[in-house]
C-alpha positions in Angstrom: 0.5 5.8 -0.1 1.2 8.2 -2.6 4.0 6.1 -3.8 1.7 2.8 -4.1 -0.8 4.8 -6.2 1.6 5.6 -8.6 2.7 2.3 -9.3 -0.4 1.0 -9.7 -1.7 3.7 -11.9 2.1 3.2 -13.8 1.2 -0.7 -14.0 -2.6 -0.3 -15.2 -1.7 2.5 -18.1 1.4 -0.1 -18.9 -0.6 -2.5 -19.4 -3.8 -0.9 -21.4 -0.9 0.3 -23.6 0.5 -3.5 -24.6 -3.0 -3.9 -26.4 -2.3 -4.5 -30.0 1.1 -3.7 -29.7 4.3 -5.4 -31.0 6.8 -7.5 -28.3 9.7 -4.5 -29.2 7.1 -1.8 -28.3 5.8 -3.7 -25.3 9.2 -3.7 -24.2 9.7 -0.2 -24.5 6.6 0.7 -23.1 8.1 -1.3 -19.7 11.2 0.2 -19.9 9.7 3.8 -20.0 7.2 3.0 -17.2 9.8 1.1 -15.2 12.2 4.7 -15.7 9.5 6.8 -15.0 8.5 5.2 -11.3 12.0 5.0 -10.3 12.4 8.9 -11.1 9.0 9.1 -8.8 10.4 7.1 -6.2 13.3 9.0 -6.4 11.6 12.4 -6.0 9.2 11.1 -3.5 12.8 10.6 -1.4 14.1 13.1 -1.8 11.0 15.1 -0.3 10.6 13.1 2.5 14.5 13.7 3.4 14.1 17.6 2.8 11.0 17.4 5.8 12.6 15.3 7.6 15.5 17.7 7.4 13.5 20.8 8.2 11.9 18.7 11.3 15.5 18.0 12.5 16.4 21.6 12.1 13.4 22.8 14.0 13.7 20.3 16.7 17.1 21.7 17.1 16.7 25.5 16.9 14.0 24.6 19.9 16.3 22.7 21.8 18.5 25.5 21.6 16.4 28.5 22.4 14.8 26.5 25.2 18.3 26.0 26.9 18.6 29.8 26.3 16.1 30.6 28.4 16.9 28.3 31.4 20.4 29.7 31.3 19.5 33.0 31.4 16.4 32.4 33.9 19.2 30.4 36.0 21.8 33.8 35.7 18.6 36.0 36.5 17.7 33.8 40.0 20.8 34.1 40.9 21.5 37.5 41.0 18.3 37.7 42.7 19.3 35.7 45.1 22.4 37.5 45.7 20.7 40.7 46.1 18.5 39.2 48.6 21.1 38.3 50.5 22.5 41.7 51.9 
């Protein structure tokens, strides 16, 4: 969404901006705004790919830890149960 409001706020100052303006600087004026919410876009990606990152890396790091624990919870039973034996 926050995407979509930019471009609509980047379409509605372009265009109070062509007002009394010649063709050349009406051009320029689009060129500019065009620039400017490709750079946006561009930043708004790259954010969404850095949390999406940091979510990956997180999800990982649990997966991990969790197999960690049942590992060593696995190595702790059975020494238990090897005790228990004798």
């Amino acid at each position: 969404m926050k995407i979509t409001t930019t471009l609509m706020l980047a379409a509605g100052l372009t265009a109070l901006a062509a007002c009394n303006k010649s063709p050349q600087e009406n051009t320029a004026a689009n060129i500019e705004a065009n620039a400017e919410n490709t750079a946006d876009n561009i930043e708004a990606n790259a954010s969404n790919a850095a949390d999406n990152l940091q979510a990956n890396a997180e999800n990982t790091a649990d997966s991990v830890r969790n197999a960690g624990d049942n590992k060593a919870d696995a190595a702790r039973n059975s020494a238990e149960n090897t005790t228990n034996k004798y």
